[in-house]
C-alpha positions in Angstrom: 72.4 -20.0 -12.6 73.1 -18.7 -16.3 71.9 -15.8 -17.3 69.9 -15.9 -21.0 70.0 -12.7 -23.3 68.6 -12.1 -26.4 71.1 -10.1 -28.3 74.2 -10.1 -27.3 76.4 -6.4 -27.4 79.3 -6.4 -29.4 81.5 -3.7 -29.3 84.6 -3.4 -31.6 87.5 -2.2 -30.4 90.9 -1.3 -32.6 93.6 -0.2 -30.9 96.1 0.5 -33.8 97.6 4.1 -34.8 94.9 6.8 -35.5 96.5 6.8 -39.2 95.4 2.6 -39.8 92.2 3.1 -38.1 91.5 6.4 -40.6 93.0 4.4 -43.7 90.8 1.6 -43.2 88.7 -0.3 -40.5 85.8 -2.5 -39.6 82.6 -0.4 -39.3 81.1 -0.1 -36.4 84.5 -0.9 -34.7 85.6 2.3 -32.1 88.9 3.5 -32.1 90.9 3.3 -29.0 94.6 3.6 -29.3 96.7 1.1 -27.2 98.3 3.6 -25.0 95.2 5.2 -24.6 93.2 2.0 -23.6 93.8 1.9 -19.5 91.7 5.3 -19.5 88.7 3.5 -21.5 89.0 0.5 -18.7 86.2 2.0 -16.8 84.0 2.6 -19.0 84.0 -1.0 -20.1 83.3 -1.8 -16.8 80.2 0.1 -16.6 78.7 -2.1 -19.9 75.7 -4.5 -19.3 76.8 -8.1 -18.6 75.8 -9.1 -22.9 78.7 -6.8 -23.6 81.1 -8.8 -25.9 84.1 -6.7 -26.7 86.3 -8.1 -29.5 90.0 -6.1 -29.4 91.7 -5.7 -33.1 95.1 -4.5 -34.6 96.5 -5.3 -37.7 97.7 -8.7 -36.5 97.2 -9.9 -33.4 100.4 -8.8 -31.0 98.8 -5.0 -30.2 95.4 -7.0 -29.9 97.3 -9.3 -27.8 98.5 -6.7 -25.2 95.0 -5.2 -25.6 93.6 -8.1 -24.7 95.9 -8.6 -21.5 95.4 -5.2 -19.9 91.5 -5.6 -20.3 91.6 -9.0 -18.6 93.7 -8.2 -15.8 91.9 -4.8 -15.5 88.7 -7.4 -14.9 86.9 -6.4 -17.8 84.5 -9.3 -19.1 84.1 -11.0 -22.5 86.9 -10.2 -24.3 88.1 -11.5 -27.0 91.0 -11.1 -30.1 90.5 -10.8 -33.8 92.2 -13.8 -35.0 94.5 -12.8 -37.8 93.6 -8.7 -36.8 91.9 -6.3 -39.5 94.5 -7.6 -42.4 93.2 -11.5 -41.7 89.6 -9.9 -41.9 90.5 -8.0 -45.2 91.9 -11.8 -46.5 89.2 -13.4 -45.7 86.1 -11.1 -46.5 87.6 -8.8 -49.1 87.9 -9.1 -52.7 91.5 -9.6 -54.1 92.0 -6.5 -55.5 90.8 -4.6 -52.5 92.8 -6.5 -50.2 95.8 -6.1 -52.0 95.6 -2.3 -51.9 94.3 -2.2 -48.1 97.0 -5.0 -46.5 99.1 -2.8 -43.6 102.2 -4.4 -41.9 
């Protein structure tokens, strides 16, 4: 049977340095460094079945290995930023502001 929800819960997560997340990052996104992300695994867990987590870095290799410990940790619903936060500063910023925001 499939289950029907209203709204769905999307929860953000970036998992680059503390000093890319602090320069600039999605709002509403929650900070949770890669090598910190096996101690957040439970608390995932716990999230109501709508729960839609989406993992970012500034490309998509951190996101990547994010995305791999989450699964195999059984967490639900996960997904990757294509492109990471700098593909998301292309696409939705203007030029000038994602010139001076782009991190490598």
């Amino acid at each position: 049977m499939l289950a029907h929800f209203s709204e769905i819960d999307l929860r953000l997560i970036d998992v680059r340095s503390e000093t890319d997340y602090n320069y600039f990052h999605v709002i509403a996104s929650t900070h949770v460094p890669l090598a910190d992300l096996e101690s957040a695994v439970s608390d995932l867990q716990a999230q109501p079945d709508n729960t839609v987590f989406v993992v970012m870095s500034n490309g998509e290799e951190a996101a990547t290995d994010a995305w791999r410990t989450l699964v195999a940790n059984s967490v639900p619903n996960v997904y990757i930023l294509g492109g990471g936060v700098n593909g998301w500063i292309e696409t939705f910023a203007e030029e000038e502001f994602a010139e001076a925001h782009a991190l490598a």
